[in-house]
Structures are given as C-alpha cells and as structure tokens.
C-alpha positions, 0 to 999 in steps of 0.5 A: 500500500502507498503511504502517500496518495497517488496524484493523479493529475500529476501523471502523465497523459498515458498513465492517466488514461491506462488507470482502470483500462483492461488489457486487450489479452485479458479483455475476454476474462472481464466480459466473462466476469460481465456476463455472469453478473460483475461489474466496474464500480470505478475501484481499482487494483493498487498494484497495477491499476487494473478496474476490479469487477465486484458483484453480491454472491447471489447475483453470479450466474453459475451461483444462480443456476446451481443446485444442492443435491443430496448424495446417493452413494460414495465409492471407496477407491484407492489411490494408486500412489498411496 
C-alpha cells in the first residue's frame, strides 16, 4: 500500500488514461466476469491499476443456476500412489 496518495493529475497523459483500462489479452476474462453478473464500480487494483469487477454472491450466474443435491452413494477407491 502507498503511504502517500497517488496524484493523479500529476501523471502523465498515458498513465492517466491506462488507470482502470483492461488489457486487450485479458479483455475476454472481464466480459466473462460481465456476463455472469460483475461489474466496474470505478475501484481499482493498487498494484497495477487494473478496474476490479465486484458483484453480491447471489447475483453470479453459475451461483444462480446451481443446485444442492443430496448424495446417493460414495465409492471407496484407492489411490494408486498411496
């Protein structure tokens, strides 16, 4: 963490304009993120600037969709290693 503030204004044009940009090669993994219900609330990662996509547990897609159900039987198997 920074002991200081960080001053924007004072950074250069480009280093401005990449606060909270996505790479393009991980643009992908955030509309991802997007389309199972994340969203950029305008915070961003200390290290690299990157946005950080937040969202309730219980709007996330694939916790949506899935289901508890009880288990019927286990088998016992061996590990070959062991």
């Amino acid at each position: 963490m920074p002991k200081h503030p960080v001053y924007v204004n004072l950074l250069p044009a480009a280093a401005r304009d990449a606060i909270g940009a996505v790479h393009a090669d991980t643009a992908p993994a955030r509309a991802m993120l997007e389309q199972e219900g994340f969203r950029y609330e305008g915070y961003v990662d200390i290290f690299d600037a990157g946005p950080t996509l937040e969202c309730f547990r219980d709007n996330i897609d694939a916790v949506r969709r899935s289901q508890v159900l009880p288990v019927r039987s286990v088998r016992r198997i061996r590990c070959p290693t062991a």
